[in-house]
BAGU-287646 format. One record per residue: residue in one letter; x negated, y, z negated of N, C-alpha, C, O in turn. Coordinates in Angstrom, 3 decimals, always signed. Example, Ala and Ser with C-alpha at 12.3 -4.5 7.8 and 13.67 -1.06 7.14 Angstrom:
<rs>
+------+----------+----------+----------+----------+----------+----------+----------+----------+----------+----------+----------+----------+
! resn !   n_east !  n_north !     n_up !  ca_east ! ca_north !    ca_up !   c_east !  c_north !     c_up !   o_east !  o_north !     o_up !
+------+----------+----------+----------+----------+----------+----------+----------+----------+----------+----------+----------+----------+
!    A !  -13.190 !   -5.690 !   -7.800 !  -12.300 !   -4.500 !   -7.800 !  -13.200 !   -3.300 !   -7.800 !  -14.236 !   -3.319 !   -8.465 !
!    S !  -12.850 !   -2.250 !   -7.080 !  -13.670 !   -1.060 !   -7.140 !  -12.900 !   +0.030 !   -7.870 !  -13.409 !   +1.138 !   -8.039 !
+------+----------+----------+----------+----------+----------+----------+----------+----------+----------+----------+----------+----------+
</rs>
This chain:
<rs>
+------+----------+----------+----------+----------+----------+----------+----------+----------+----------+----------+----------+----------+
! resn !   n_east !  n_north !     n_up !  ca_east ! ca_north !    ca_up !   c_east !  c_north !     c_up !   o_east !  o_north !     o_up !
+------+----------+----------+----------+----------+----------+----------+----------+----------+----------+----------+----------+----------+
!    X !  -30.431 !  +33.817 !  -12.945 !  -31.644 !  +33.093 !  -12.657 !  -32.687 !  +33.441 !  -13.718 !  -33.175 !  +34.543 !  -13.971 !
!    X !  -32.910 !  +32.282 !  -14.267 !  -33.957 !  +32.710 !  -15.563 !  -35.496 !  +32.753 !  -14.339 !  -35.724 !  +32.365 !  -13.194 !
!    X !  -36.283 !  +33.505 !  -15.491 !  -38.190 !  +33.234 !  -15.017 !  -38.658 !  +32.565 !  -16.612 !  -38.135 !  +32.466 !  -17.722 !
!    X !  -39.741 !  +32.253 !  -16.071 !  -41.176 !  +31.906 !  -16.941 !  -42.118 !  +32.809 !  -16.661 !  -42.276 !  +33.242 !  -15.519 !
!    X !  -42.829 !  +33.176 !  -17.672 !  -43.920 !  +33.798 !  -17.515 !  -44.915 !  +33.164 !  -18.919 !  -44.458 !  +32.626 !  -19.927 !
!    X !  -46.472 !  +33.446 !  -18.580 !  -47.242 !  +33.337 !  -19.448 !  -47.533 !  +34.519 !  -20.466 !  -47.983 !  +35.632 !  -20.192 !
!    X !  -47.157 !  +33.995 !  -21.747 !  -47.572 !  +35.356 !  -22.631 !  -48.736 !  +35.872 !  -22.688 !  -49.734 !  +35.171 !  -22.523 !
!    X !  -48.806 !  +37.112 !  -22.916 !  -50.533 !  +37.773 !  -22.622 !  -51.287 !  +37.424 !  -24.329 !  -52.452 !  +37.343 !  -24.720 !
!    X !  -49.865 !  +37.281 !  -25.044 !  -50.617 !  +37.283 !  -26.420 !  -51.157 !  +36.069 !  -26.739 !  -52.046 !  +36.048 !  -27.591 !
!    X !  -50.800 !  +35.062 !  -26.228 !  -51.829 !  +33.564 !  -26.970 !  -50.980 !  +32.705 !  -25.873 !  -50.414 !  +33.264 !  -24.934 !
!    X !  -50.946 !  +31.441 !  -26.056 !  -50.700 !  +30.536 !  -25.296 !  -50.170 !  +30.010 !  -24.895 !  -50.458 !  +29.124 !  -24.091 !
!    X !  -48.826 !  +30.428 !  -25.408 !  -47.251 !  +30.229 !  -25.261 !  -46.364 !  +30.355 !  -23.698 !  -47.165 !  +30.689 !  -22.824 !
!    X !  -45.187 !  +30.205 !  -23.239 !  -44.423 !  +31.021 !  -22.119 !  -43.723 !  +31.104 !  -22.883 !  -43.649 !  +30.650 !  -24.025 !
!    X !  -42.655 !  +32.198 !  -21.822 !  -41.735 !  +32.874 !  -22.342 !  -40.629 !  +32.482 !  -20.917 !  -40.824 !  +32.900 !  -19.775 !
!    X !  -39.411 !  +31.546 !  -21.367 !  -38.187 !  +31.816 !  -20.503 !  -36.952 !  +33.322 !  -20.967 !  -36.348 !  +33.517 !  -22.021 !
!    X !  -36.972 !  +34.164 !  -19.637 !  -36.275 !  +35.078 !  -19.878 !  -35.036 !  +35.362 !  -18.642 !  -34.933 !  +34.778 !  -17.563 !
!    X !  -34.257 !  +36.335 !  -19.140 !  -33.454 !  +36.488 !  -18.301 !  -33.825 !  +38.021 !  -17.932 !  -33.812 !  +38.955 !  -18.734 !
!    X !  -34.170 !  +38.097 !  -16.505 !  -34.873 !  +38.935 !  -15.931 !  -33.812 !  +40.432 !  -16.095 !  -34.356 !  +41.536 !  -16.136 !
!    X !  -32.687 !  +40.333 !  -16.157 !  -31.557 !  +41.090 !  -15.999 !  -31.252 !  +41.619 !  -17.274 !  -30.386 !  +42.493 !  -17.328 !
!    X !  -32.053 !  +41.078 !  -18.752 !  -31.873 !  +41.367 !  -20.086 !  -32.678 !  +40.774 !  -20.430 !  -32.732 !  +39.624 !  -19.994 !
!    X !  -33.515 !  +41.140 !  -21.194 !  -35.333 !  +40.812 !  -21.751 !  -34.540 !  +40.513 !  -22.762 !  -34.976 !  +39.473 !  -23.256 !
!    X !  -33.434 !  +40.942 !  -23.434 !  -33.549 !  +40.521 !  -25.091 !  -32.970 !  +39.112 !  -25.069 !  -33.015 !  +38.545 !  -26.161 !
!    X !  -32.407 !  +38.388 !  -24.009 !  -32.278 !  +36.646 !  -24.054 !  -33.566 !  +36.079 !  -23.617 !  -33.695 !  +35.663 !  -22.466 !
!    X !  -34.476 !  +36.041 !  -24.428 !  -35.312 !  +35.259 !  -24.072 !  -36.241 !  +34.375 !  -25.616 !  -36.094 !  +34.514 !  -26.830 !
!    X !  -36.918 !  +33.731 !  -25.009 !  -37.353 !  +32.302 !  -25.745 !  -39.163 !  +32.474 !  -25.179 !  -39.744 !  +32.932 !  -24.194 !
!    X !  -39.586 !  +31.712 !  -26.645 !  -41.224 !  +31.240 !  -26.546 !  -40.935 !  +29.645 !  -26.798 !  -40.120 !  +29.041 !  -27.497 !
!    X !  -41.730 !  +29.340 !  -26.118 !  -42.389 !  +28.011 !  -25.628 !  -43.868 !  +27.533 !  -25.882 !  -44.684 !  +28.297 !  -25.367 !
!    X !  -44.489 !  +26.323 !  -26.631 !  -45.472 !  +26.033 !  -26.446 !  -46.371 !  +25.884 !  -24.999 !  -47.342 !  +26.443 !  -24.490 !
!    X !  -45.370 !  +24.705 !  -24.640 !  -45.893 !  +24.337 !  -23.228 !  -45.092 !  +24.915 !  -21.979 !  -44.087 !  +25.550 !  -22.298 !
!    X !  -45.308 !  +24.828 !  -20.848 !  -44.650 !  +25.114 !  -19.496 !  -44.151 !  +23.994 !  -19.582 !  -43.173 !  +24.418 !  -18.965 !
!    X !  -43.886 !  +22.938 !  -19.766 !  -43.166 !  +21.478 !  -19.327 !  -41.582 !  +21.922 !  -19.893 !  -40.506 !  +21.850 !  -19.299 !
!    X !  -41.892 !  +22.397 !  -21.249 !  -40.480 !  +22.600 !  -22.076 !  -40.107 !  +24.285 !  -21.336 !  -39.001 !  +24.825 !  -21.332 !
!    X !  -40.837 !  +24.598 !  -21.010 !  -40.355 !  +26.084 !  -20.277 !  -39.164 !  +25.618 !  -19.282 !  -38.037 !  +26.047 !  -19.035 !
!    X !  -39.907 !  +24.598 !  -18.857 !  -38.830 !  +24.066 !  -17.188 !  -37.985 !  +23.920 !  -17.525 !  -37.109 !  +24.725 !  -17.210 !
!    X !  -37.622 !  +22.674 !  -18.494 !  -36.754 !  +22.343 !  -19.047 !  -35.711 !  +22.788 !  -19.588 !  -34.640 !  +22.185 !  -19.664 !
!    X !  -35.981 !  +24.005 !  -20.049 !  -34.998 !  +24.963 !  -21.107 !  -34.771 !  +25.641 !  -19.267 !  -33.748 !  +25.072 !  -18.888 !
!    X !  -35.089 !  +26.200 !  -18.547 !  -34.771 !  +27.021 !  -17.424 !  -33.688 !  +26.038 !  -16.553 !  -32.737 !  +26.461 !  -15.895 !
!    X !  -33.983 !  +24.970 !  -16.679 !  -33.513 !  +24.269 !  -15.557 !  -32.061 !  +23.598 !  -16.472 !  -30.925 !  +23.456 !  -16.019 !
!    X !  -32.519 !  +23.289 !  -17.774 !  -30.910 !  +22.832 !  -18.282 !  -29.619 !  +23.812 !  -18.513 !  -28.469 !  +23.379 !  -18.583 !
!    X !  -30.123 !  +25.789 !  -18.668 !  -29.385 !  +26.792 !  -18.962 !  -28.948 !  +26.771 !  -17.574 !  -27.774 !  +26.621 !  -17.234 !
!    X !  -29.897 !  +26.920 !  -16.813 !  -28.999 !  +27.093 !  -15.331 !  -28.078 !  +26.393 !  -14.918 !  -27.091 !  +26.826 !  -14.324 !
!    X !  -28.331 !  +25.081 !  -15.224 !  -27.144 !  +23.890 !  -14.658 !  -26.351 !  +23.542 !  -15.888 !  -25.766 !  +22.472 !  -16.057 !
!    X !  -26.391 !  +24.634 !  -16.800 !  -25.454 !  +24.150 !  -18.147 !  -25.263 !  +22.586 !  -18.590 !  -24.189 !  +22.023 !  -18.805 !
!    X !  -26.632 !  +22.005 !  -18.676 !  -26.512 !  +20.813 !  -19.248 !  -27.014 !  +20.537 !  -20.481 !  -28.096 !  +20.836 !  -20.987 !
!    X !  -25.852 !  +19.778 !  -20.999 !  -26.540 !  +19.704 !  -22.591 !  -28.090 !  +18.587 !  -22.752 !  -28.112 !  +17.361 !  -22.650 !
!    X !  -29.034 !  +19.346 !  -22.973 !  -30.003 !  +18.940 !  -23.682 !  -29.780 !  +17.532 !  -24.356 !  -28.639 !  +17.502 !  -24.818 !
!    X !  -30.672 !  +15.998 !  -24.646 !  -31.008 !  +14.808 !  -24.763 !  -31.473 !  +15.389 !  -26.166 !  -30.807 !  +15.023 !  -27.134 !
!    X !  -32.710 !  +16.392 !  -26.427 !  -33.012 !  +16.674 !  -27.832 !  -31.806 !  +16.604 !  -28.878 !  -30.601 !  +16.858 !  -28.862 !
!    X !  -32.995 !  +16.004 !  -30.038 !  -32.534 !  +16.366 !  -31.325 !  -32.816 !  +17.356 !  -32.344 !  -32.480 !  +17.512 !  -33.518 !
!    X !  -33.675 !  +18.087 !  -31.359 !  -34.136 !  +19.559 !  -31.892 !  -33.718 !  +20.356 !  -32.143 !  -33.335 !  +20.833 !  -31.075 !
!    X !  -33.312 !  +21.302 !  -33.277 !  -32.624 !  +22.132 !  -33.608 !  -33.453 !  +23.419 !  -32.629 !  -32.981 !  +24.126 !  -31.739 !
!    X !  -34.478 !  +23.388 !  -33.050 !  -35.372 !  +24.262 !  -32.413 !  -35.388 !  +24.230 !  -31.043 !  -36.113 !  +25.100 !  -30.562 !
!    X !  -34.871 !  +23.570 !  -30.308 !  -34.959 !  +23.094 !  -29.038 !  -33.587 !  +24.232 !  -28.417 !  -33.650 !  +25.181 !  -27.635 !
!    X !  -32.336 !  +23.590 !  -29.212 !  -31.332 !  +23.679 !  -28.706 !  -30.940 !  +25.349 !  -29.018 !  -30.240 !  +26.060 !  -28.296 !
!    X !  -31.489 !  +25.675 !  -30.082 !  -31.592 !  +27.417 !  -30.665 !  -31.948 !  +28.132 !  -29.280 !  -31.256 !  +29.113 !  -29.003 !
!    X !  -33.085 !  +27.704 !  -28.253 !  -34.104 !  +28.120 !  -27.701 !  -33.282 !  +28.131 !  -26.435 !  -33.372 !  +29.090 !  -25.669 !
!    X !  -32.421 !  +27.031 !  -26.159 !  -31.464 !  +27.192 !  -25.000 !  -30.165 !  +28.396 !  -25.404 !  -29.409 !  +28.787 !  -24.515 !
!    X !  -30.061 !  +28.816 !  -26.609 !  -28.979 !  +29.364 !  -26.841 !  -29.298 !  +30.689 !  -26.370 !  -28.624 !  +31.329 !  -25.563 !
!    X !  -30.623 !  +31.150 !  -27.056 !  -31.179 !  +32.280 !  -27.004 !  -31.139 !  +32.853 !  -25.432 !  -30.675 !  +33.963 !  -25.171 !
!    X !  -31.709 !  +31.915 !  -24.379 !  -31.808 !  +32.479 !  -23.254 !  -30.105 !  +32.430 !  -22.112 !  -29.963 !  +32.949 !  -21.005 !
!    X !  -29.084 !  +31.635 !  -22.906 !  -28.109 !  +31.530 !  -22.440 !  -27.340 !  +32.465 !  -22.510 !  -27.162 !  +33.100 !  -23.550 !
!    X !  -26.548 !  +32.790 !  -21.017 !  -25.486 !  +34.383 !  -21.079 !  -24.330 !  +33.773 !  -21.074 !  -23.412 !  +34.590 !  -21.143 !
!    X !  -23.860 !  +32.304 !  -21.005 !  -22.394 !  +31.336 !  -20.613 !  -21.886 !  +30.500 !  -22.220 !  -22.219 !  +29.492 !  -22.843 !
!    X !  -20.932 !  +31.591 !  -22.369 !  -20.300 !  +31.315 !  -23.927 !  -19.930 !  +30.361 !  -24.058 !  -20.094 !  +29.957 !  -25.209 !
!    X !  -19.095 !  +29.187 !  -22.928 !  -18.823 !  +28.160 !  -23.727 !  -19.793 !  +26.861 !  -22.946 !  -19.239 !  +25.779 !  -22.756 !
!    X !  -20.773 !  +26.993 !  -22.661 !  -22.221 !  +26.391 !  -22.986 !  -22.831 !  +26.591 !  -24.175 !  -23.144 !  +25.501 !  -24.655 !
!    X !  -23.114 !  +27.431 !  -24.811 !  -23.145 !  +28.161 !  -25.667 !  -22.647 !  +27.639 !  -27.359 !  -23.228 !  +27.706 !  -28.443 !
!    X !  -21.192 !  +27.069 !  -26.904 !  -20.540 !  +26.864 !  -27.829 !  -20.697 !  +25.738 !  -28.130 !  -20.246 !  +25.405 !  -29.226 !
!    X !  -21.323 !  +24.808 !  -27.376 !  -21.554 !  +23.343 !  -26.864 !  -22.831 !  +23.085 !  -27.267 !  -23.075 !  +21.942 !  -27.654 !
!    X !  -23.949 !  +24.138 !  -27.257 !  -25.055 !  +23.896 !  -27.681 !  -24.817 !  +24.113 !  -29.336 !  -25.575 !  +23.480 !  -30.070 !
!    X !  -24.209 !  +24.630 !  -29.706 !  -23.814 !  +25.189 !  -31.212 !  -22.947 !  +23.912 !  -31.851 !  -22.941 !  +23.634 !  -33.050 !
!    X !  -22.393 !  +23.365 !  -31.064 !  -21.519 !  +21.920 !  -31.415 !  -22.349 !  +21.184 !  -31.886 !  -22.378 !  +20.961 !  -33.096 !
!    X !  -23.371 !  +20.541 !  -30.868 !  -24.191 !  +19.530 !  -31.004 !  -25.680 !  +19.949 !  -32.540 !  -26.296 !  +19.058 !  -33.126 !
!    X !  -25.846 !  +21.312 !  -32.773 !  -26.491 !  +21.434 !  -33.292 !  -25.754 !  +21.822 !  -35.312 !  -26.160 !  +22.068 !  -36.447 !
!    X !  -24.714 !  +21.654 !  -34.660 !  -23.614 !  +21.625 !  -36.137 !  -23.506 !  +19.910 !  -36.433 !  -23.967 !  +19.411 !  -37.460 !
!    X !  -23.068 !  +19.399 !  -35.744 !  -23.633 !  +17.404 !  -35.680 !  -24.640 !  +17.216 !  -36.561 !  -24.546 !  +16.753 !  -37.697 !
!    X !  -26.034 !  +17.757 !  -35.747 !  -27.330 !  +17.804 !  -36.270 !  -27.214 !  +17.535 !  -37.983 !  -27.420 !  +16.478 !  -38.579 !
!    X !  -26.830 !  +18.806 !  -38.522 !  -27.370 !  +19.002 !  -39.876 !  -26.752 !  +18.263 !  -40.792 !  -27.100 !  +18.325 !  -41.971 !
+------+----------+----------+----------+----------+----------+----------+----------+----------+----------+----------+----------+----------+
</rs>
C-alpha cells in the first residue's frame, strides 16, 4: 500500500512505499500523486507518454514484471 504525503521542502508530494522509503517518487501536483498510487497498486499500465511519468511509476514499484512493462513501453518511447 503506497502513501502520499506533502513535502515539507517546497510544494511537491511524495508517493512512497511506507515499508521502504527508498521506492519513492516527487510529484508536482496531488492529482498525479493519485494517479501514480492508484495505477502501481492495480498494476496498470499508464495512458502517458511520459518518460518521466512512467520512470516515477517504476521508482515506487516493488512488482518486477510490472516493472518490466513499464520499462517496455518506455523503450517504445525513445
Amino acid at each position: 500500500m503506497l502513501k502520499i504525503k506533502k513535502s515539507h521542502l517546497n510544494e511537491s508530494y511524495i508517493v512512497y512505499n511506507p515499508l521502504d522509503f527508498s521506492k519513492h517518487t516527487h510529484v508536482q501536483q496531488r492529482g498525479i500523486a493519485c494517479v501514480v498510487k492508484w495505477n502501481v497498486e492495480r498494476k496498470l499500465l499508464p495512458k502517458t507518454n511520459s518518460v518521466w511519468l512512467l520512470e516515477s511509476h517504476m521508482r515506487v514499484s516493488d512488482n518486477k514484471s510490472y516493472s518490466e512493462q513499464l520499462q517496455a513501453k518506455i523503450d517504445s518511447l525513445k
